[in-house]
KOLGU-4560 file (N, C-alpha, C; in nm, 3 decimals, padded with zeros to 5 digits):
<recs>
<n_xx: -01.677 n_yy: 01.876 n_zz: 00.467 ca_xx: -01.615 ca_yy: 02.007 ca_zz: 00.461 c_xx: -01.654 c_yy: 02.072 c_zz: 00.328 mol: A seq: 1 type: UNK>
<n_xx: -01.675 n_yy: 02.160 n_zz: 00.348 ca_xx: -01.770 ca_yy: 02.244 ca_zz: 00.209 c_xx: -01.582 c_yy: 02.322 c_zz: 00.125 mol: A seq: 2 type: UNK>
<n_xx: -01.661 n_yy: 02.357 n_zz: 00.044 ca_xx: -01.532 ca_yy: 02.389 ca_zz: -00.061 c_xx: -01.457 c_yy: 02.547 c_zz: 00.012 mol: A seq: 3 type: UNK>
<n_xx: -01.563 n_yy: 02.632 n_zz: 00.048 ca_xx: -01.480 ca_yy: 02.776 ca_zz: 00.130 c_xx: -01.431 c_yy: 02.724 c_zz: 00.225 mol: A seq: 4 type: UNK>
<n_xx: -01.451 n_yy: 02.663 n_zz: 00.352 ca_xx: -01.371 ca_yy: 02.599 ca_zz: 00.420 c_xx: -01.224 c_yy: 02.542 c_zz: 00.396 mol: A seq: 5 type: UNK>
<n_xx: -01.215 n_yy: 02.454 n_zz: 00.265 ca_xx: -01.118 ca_yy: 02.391 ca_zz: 00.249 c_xx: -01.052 c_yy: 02.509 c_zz: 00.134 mol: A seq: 6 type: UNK>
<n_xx: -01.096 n_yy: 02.596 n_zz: 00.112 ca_xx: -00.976 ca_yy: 02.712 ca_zz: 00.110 c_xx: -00.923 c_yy: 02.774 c_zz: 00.172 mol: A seq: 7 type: UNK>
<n_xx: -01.020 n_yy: 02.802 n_zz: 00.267 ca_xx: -00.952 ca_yy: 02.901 ca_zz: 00.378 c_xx: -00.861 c_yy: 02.830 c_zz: 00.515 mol: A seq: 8 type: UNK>
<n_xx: -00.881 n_yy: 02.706 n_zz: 00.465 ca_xx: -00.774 ca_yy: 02.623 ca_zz: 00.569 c_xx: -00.624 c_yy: 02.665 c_zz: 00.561 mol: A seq: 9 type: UNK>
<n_xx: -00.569 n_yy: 02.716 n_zz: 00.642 ca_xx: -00.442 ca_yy: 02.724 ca_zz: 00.706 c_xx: -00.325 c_yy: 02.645 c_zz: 00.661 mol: A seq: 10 type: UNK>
<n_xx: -00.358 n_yy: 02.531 n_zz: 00.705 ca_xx: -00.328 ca_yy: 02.439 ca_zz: 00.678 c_xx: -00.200 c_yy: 02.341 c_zz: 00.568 mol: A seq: 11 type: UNK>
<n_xx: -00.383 n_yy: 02.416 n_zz: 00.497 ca_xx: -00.382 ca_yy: 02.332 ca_zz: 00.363 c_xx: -00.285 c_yy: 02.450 c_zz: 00.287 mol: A seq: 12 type: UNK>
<n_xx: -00.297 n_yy: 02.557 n_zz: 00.263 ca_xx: -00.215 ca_yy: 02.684 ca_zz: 00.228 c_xx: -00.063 c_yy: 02.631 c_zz: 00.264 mol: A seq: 13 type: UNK>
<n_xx: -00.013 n_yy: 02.633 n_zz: 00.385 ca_xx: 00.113 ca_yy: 02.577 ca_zz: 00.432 c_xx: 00.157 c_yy: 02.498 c_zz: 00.342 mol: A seq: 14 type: UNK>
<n_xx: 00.092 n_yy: 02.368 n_zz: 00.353 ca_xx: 00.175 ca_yy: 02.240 ca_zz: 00.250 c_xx: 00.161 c_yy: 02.256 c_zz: 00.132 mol: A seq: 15 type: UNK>
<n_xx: 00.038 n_yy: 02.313 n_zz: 00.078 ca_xx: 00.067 ca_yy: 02.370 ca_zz: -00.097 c_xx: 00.191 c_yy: 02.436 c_zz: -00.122 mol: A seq: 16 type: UNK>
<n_xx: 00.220 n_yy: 02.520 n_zz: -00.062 ca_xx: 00.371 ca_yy: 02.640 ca_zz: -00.062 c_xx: 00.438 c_yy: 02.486 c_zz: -00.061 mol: A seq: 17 type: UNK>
<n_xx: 00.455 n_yy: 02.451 n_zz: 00.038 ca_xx: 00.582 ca_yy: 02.387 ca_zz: 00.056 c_xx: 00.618 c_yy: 02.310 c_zz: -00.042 mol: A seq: 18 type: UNK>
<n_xx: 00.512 n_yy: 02.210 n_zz: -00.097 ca_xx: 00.503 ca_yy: 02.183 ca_zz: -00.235 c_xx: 00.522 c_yy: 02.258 c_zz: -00.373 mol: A seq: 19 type: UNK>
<n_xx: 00.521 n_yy: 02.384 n_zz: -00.343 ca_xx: 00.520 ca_yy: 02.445 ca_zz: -00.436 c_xx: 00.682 c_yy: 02.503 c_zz: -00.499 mol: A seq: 20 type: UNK>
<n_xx: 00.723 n_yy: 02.544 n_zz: -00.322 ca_xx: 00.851 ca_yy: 02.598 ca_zz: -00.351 c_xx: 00.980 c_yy: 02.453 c_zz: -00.357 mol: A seq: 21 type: UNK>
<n_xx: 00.912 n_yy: 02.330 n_zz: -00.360 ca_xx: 01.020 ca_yy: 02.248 ca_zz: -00.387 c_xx: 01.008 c_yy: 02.220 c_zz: -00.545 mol: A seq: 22 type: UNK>
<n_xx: 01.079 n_yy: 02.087 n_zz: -00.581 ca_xx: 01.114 ca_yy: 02.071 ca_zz: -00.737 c_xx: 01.017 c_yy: 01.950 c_zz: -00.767 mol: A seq: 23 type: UNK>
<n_xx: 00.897 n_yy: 01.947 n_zz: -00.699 ca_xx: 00.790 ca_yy: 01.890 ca_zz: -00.744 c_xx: 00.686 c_yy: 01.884 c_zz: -00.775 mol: A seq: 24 type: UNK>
<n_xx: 00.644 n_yy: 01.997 n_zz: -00.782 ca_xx: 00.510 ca_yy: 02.065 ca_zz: -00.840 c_xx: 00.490 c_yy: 02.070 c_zz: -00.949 mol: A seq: 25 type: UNK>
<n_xx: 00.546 n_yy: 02.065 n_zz: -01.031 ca_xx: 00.536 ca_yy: 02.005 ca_zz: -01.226 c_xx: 00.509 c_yy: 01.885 c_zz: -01.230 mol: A seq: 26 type: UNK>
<n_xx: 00.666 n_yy: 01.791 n_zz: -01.214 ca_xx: 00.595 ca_yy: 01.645 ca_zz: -01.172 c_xx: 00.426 c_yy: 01.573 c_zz: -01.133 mol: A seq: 27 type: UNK>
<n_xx: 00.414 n_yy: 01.616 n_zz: -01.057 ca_xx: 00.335 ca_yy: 01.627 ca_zz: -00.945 c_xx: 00.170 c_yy: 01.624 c_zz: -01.033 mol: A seq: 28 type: UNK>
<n_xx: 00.176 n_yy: 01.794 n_zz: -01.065 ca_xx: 00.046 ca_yy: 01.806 ca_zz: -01.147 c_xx: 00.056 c_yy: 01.729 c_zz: -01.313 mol: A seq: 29 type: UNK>
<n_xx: 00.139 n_yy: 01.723 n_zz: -01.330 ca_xx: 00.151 ca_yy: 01.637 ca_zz: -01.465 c_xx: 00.107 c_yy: 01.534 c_zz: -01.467 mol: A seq: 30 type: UNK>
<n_xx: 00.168 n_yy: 01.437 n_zz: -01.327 ca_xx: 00.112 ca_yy: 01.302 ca_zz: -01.312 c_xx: -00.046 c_yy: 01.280 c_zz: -01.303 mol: A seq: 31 type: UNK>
<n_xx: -00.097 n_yy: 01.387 n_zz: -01.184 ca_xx: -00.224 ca_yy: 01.388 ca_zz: -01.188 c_xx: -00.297 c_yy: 01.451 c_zz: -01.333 mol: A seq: 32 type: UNK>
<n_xx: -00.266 n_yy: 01.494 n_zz: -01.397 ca_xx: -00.363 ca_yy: 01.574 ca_zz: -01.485 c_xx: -00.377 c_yy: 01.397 c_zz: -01.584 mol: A seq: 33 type: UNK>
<n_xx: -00.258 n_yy: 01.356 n_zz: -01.577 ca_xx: -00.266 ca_yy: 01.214 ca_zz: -01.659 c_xx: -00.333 c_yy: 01.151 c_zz: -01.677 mol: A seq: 34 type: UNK>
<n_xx: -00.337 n_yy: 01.115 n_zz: -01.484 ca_xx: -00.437 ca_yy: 01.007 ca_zz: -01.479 c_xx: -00.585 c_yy: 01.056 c_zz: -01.469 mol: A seq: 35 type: UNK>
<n_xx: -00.641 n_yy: 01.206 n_zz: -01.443 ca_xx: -00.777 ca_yy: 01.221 ca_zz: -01.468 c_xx: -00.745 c_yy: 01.200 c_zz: -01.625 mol: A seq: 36 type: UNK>
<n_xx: -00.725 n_yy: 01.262 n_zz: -01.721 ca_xx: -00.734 ca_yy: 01.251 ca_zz: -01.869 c_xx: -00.802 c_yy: 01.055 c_zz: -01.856 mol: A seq: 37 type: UNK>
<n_xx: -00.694 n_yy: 00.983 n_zz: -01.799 ca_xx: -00.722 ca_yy: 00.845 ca_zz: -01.856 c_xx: -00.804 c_yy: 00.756 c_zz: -01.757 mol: A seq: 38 type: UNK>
<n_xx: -00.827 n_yy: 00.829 n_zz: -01.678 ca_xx: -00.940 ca_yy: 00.727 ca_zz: -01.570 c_xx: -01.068 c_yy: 00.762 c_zz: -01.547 mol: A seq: 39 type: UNK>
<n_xx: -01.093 n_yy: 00.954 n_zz: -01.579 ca_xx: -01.192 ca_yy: 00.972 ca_zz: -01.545 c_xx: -01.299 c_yy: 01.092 c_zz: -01.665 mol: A seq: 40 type: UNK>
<n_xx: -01.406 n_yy: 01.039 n_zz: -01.731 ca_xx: -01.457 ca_yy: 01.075 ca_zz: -01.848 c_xx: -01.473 c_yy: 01.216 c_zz: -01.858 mol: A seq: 41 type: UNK>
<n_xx: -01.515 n_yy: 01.247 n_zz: -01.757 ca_xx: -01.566 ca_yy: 01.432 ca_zz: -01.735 c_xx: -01.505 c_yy: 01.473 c_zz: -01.601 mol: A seq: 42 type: UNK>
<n_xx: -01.400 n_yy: 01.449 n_zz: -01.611 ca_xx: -01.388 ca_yy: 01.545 ca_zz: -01.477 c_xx: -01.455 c_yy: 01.680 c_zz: -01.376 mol: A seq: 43 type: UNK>
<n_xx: -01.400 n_yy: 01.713 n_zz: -01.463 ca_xx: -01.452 ca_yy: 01.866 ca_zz: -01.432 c_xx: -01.621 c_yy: 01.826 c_zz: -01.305 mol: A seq: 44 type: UNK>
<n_xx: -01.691 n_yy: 01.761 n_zz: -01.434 ca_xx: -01.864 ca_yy: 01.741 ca_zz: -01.430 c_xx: -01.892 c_yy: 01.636 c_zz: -01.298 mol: A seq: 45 type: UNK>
<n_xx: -01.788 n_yy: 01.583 n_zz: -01.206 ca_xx: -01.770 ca_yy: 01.509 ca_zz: -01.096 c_xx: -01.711 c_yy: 01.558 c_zz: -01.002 mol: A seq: 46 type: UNK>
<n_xx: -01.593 n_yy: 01.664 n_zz: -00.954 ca_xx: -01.520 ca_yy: 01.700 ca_zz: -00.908 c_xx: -01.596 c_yy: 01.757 c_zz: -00.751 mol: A seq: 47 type: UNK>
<n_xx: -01.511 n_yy: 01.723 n_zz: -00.674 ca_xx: -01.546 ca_yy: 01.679 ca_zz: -00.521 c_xx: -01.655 c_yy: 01.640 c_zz: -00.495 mol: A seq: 48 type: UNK>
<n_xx: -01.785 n_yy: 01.625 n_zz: -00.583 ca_xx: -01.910 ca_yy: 01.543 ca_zz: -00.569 c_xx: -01.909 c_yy: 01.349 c_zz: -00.554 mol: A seq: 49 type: UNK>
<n_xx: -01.788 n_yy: 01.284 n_zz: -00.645 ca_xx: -01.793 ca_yy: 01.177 ca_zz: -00.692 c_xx: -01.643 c_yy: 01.176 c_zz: -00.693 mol: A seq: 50 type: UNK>
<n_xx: -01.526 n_yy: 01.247 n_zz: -00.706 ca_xx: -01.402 ca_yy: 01.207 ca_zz: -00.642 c_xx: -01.307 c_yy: 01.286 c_zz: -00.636 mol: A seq: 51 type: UNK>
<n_xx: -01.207 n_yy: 01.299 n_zz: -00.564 ca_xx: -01.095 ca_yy: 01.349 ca_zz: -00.476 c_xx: -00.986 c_yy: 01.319 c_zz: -00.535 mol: A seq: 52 type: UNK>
<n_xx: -00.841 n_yy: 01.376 n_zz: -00.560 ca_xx: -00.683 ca_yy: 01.333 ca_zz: -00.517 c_xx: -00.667 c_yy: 01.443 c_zz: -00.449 mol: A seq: 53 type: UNK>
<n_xx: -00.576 n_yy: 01.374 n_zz: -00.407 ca_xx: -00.467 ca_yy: 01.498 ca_zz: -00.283 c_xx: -00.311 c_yy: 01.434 c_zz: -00.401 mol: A seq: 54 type: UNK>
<n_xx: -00.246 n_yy: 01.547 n_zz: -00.371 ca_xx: -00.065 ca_yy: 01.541 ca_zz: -00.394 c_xx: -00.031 c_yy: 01.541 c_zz: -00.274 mol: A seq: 55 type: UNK>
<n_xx: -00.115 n_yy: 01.572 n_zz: -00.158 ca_xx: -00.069 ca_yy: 01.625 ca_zz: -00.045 c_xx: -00.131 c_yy: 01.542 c_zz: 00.085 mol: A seq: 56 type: UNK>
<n_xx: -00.121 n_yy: 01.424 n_zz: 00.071 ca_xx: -00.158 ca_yy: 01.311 ca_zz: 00.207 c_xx: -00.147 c_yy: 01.391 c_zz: 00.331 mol: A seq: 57 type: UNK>
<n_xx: -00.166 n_yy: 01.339 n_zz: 00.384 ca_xx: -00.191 ca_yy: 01.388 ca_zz: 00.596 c_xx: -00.072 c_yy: 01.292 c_zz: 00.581 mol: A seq: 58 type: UNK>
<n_xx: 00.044 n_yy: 01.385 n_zz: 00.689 ca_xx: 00.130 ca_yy: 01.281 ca_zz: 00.720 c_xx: 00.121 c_yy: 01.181 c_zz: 00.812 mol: A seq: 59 type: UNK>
<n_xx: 00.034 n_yy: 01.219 n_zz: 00.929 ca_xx: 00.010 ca_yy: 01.150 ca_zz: 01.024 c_xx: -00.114 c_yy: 01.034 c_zz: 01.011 mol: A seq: 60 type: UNK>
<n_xx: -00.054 n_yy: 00.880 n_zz: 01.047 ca_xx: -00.181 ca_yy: 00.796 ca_zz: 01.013 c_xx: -00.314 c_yy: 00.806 c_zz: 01.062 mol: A seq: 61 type: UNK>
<n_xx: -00.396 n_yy: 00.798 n_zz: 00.943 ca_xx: -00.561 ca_yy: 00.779 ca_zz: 00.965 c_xx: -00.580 c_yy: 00.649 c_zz: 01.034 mol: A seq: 62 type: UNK>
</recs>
């Protein structure tokens, strides 16, 4: 899935809000900003080429 795609997903828009308008979206990005700072050297210079997080899993099993 190319990067305009996975913006313009529906979807994905939905559960961001929903995430957004609850009391975990600080949490949330804090934790992650953490662990790129301490796991991964250049972020930025890798990002969806070499690796991924979601805050936001598929609820339904893969």
């Amino acid at each position: 899935m190319d990067e305009e795609s996975m913006r313009d997903d529906p979807l994905k828009h939905q559960r961001f809000d929903e995430l957004a308008a609850g009391r975990y979206l600080r949490p949330v990005v804090a934790a992650q900003r953490a662990y790129l700072r301490a796991a991964v050297a250049e972020p930025q210079a890798g990002e969806r080429d070499h690796w991924t997080m979601s805050c936001l899993p598929p609820t339904t099993p893969v």
